[in-house]
C-alpha positions in Angstrom: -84.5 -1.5 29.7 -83.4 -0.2 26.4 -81.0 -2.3 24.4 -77.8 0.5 23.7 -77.0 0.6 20.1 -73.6 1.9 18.8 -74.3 4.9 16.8 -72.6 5.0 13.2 -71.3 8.1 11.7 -72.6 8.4 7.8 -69.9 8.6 5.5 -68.4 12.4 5.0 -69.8 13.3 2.0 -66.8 15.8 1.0 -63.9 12.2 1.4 -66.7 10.1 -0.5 -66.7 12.8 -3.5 -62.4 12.6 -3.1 -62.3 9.6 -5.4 -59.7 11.4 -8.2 -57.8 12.3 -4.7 -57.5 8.7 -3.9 -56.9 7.4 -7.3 -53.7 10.1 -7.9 -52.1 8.5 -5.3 -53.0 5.0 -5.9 -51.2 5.7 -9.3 -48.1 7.2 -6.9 -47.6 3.8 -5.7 -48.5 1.3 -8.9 -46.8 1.5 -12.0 -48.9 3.8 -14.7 -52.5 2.6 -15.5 -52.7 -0.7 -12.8 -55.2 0.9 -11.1 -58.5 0.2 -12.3 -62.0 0.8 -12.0 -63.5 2.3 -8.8 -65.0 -0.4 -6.6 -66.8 1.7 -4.0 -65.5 3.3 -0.5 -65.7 2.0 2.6 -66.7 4.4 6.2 -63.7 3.7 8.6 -64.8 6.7 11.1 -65.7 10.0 11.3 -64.9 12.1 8.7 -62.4 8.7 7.5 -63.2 6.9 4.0 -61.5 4.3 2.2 -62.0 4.0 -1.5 -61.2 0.7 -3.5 -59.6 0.5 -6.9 -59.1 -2.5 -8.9 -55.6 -3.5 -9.4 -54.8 -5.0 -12.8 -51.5 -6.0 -12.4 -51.2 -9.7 -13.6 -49.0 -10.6 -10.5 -51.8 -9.6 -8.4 -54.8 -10.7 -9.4 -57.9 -10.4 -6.6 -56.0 -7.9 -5.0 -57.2 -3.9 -5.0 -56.1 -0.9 -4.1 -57.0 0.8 -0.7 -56.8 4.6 -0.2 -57.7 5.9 2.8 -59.2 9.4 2.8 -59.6 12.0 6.0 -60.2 15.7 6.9 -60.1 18.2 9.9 -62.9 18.7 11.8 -64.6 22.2 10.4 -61.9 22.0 7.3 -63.0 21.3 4.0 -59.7 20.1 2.1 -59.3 16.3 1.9 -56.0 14.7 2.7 -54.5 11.2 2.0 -54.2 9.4 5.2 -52.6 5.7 3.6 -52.5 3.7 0.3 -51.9 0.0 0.8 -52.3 -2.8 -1.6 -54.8 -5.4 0.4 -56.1 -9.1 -1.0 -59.9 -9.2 -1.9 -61.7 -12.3 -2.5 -59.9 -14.8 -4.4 -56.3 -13.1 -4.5 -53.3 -15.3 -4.5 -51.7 -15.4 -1.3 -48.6 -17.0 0.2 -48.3 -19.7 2.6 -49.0 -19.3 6.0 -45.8 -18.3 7.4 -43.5 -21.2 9.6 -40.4 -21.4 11.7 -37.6 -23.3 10.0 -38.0 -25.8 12.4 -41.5 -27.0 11.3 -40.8 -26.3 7.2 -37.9 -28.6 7.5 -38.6 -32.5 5.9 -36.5 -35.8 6.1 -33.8 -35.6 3.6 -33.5 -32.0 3.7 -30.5 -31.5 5.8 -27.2 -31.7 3.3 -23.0 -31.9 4.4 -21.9 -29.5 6.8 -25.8 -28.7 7.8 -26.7 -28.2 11.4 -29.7 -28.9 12.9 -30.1 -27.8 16.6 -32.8 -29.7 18.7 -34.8 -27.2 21.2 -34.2 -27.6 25.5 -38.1 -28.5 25.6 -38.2 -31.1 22.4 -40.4 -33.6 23.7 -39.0 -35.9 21.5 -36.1 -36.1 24.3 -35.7 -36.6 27.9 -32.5 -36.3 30.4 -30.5 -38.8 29.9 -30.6 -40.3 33.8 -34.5 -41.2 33.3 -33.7 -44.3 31.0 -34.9 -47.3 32.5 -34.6 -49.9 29.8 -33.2 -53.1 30.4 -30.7 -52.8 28.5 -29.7 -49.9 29.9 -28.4 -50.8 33.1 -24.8 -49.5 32.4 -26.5 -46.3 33.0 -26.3 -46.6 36.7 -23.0 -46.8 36.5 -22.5 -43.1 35.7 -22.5 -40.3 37.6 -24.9 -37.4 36.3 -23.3 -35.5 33.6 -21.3 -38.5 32.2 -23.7 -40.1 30.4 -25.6 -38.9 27.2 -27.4 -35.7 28.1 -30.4 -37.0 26.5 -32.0 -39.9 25.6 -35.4 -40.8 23.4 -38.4 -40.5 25.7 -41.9 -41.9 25.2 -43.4 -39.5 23.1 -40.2 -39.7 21.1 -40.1 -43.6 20.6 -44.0 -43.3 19.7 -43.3 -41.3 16.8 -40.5 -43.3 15.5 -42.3 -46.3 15.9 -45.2 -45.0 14.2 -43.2 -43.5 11.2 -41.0 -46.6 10.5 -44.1 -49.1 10.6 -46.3 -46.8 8.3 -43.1 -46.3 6.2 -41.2 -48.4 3.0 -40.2 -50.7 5.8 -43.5 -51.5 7.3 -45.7 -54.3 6.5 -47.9 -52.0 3.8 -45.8 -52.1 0.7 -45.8 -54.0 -1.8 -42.5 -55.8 -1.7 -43.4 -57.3 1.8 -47.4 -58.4 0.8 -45.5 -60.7 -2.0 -43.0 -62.0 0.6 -42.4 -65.6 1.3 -42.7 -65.0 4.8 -42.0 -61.9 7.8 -38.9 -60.3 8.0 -39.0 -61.5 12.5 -38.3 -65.4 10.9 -35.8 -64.5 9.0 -32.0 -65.4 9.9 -30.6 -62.0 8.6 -33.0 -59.9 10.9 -30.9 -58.3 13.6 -33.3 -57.2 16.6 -32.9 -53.9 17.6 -32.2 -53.2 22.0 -34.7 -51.8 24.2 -37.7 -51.0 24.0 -38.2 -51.4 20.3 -36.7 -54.9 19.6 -40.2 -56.3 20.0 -41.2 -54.5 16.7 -38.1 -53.6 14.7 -34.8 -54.7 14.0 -32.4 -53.9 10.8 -31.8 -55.9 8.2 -28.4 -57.8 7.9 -28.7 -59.6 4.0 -26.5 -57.8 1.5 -28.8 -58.9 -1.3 -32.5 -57.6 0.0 -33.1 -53.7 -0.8 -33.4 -52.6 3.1 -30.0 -54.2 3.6 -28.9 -51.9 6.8 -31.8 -50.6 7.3 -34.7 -50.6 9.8 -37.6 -52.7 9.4 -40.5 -53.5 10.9 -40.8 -57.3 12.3 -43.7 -57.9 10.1 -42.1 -56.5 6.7 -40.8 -59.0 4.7 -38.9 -59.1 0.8 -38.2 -62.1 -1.3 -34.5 -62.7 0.2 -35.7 -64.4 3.3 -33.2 -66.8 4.4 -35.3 -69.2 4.3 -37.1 -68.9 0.7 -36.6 -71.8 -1.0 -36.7 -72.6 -5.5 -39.8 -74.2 -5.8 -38.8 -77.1 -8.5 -40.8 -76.1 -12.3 -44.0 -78.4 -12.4 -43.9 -81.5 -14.5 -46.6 -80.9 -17.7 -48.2 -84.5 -17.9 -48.5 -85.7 -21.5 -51.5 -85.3 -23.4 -53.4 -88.7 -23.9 -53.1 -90.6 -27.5 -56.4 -92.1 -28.7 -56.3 -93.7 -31.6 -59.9 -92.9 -33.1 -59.1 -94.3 -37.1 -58.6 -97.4 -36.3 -60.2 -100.7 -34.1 -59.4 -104.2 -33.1 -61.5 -107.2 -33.0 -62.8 -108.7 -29.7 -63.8 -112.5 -29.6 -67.5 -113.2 -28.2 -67.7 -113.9 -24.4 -69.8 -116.8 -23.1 -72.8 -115.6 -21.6 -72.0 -116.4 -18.3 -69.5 -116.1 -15.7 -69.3 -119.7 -14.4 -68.4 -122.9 -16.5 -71.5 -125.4 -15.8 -69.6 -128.2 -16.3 -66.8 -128.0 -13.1 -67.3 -130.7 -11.0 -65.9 -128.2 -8.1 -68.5 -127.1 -5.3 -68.9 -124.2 -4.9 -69.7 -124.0 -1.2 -73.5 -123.3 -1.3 -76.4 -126.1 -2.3 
């Protein structure tokens, strides 16, 4: 069984010769002499061509222009079908297009901004499903009464991961030279639910996260229990008096005077 091959047309000869055809209206679009040399044609069908011209505009650099030539079956004049401007290899492209919603970073929303959260933010959950301790005055309320939302797992996840990997975490500078963690000091308010094991916000009017959120194992140097270590005492260099020397009087050779009549407990 033979393999079946797609058969390809050869280029029309008379669009391949219409390269002044293609250039002329290259030139209709671009501003006078941007487009440059001829960069070959390209067989988009039958009797279709597309020729390729350099563009030298500054702005566009790597980019060409793309004429698209075609003719009648049986006629022998050579129309313009389109003339686009397309990137080649190494042109300078925007961005990748995004919604506002993922271009948008902390800090960017000013006064009077509004930011609306989606129905299917996963970030958020009905307001009925909470279930911390803490909570329990939710039970209380009928459906509808309460907050219509509430954080849900996924939600407390990424806050928990963002404020620990964050300037209030543990891996920052300020809190590596920290006396101790900011969970044994007396100005750390723990935070409610879920998150009180790990966070809580900082109630000292003197330490940089002062009403802020920080992790239980961040820490500054206005722990409330950091204590002024008293200056070490130098100890005084040593005198010695190398100039100058003092006589000593001659010891008897032994230890014991021979001539005490005491005993001396041994025969």
């Amino acid at each position: 069984m033979s393999r079946t091959r797609a058969r390809v047309s050869a280029p029309d000869q008379a669009c391949v010769a219409a390269v002044d055809l293609a250039r002329a209206a290259a030139e209709e679009l671009a501003r006078p002499g941007e487009p440059g040399e001829h960069l070959g044609f390209e067989s988009e069908g039958d009797r279709i061509v597309t020729h390729y011209f350099a563009c030298l505009d500054k702005a566009y650099r790597g980019w060409r222009w793309a004429v698209t030539v075609t003719r009648a079956s049986r006629a022998k004049k050579v129309t313009v079908s389109e003339a686009v401007l397309l990137p080649g290899t190494g042109a300078l492209l925007a961005p990748e297009w995004l919604p506002w919603s993922e271009r948008l970073r902390p800090g960017d929303l000013g006064v009077g901004d509004l930011l609306p959260t989606p129905e299917d933010d996963d970030r958020l959950t009905p307001g009925f499903t909470e279930t911390d301790d803490e909570a329990e005055h939710q039970a209380v309320f009928e459906y509808g009464l309460g907050r219509a939302r509430v954080l849900s797992a996924i939600g407390k996840d990424r806050a928990a991961r963002r404020w620990h990997s964050g300037e209030h975490g543990p891996h920052t500078p300020i809190a590596h030279a920290a006396p101790a963690q900011c969970s044994t000091c007396g100005f750390y308010w723990m935070l409610t639910g879920g998150l009180r094991h790990m966070f809580g916000v900082c109630a000292n009017e003197y330490a940089p996260d002062d009403g802020k959120v920080v992790a239980a194992d961040h820490g500054c140097g206005a722990h409330s229990e950091a204590a002024m270590m008293p200056p070490p005492v130098e100890q005084a260099i040593p005198i010695l008096d190398d100039l100058g020397y003092d006589l000593m009087e001659e010891e008897a050779a032994g230890s014991v005077d021979e001539s005490a009549s005491e005993e001396l407990g041994h025969s």
